[in-house]
C-alpha positions in Angstrom: -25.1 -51.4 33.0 -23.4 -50.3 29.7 -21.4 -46.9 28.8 -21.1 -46.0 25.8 -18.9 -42.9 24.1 -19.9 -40.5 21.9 -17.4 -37.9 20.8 -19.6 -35.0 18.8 -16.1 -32.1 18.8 -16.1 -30.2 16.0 -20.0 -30.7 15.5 -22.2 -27.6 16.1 -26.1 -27.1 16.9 -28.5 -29.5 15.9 -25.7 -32.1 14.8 -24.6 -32.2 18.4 -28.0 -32.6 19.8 -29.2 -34.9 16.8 -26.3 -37.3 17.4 -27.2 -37.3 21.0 -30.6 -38.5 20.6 -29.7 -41.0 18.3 -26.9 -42.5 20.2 -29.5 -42.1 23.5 -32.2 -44.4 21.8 -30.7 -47.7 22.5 -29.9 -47.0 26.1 -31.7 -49.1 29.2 -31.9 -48.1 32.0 -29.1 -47.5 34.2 -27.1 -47.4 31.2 -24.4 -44.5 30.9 -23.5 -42.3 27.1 -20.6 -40.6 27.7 -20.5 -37.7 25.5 -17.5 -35.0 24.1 -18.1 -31.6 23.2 -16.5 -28.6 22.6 -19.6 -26.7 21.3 -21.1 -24.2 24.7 -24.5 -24.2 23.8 -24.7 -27.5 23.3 -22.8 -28.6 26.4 -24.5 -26.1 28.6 -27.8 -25.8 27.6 -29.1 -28.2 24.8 -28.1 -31.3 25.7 -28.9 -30.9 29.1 -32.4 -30.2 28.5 -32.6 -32.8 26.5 -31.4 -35.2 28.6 -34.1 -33.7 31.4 -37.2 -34.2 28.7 -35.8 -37.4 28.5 -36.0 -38.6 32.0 -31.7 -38.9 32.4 -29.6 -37.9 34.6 -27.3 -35.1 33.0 -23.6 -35.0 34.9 -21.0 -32.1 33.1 -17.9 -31.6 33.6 -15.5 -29.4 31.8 -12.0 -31.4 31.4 -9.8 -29.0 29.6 -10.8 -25.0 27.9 -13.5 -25.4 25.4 -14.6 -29.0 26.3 -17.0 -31.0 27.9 -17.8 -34.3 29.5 -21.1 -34.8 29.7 -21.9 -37.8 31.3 -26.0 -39.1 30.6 -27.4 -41.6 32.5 -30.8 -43.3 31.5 -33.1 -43.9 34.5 
């Protein structure tokens, strides 16, 4: 299993979700991208779904005001 980081803060809607799916494209399965943001929609809703289109497990958390841990884990 690998983890890998991504930190998209500062980047808004499609950046955050176009970085996303290119970091996402080299992961095997059980392998883990760990991703920052601090954009909502992109936290709560877009990367999310993509992560569920994408058969991954999507796991956020929100570690301080305005950002997110979003935790993506191929399957």
């Amino acid at each position: 299993m690998m983890q890998k980081n991504l930190d998209i803060t500062g980047k808004v809607c499609p950046y955050c979700l176009l970085a996303v799916q290119k970091a996402s494209a080299s992961l095997s399965p059980g392998d883990v991208l760990v991703v920052t943001c601090d954009h909502p929609p992109a936290a709560t809703t877009t990367i999310p779904q993509f992560a569920q289109d994408n058969a991954m497990d999507c796991d956020i958390k929100k570690t301080a005001p305005g950002l997110w841990e979003i935790r993506l884990t191929r399957k």
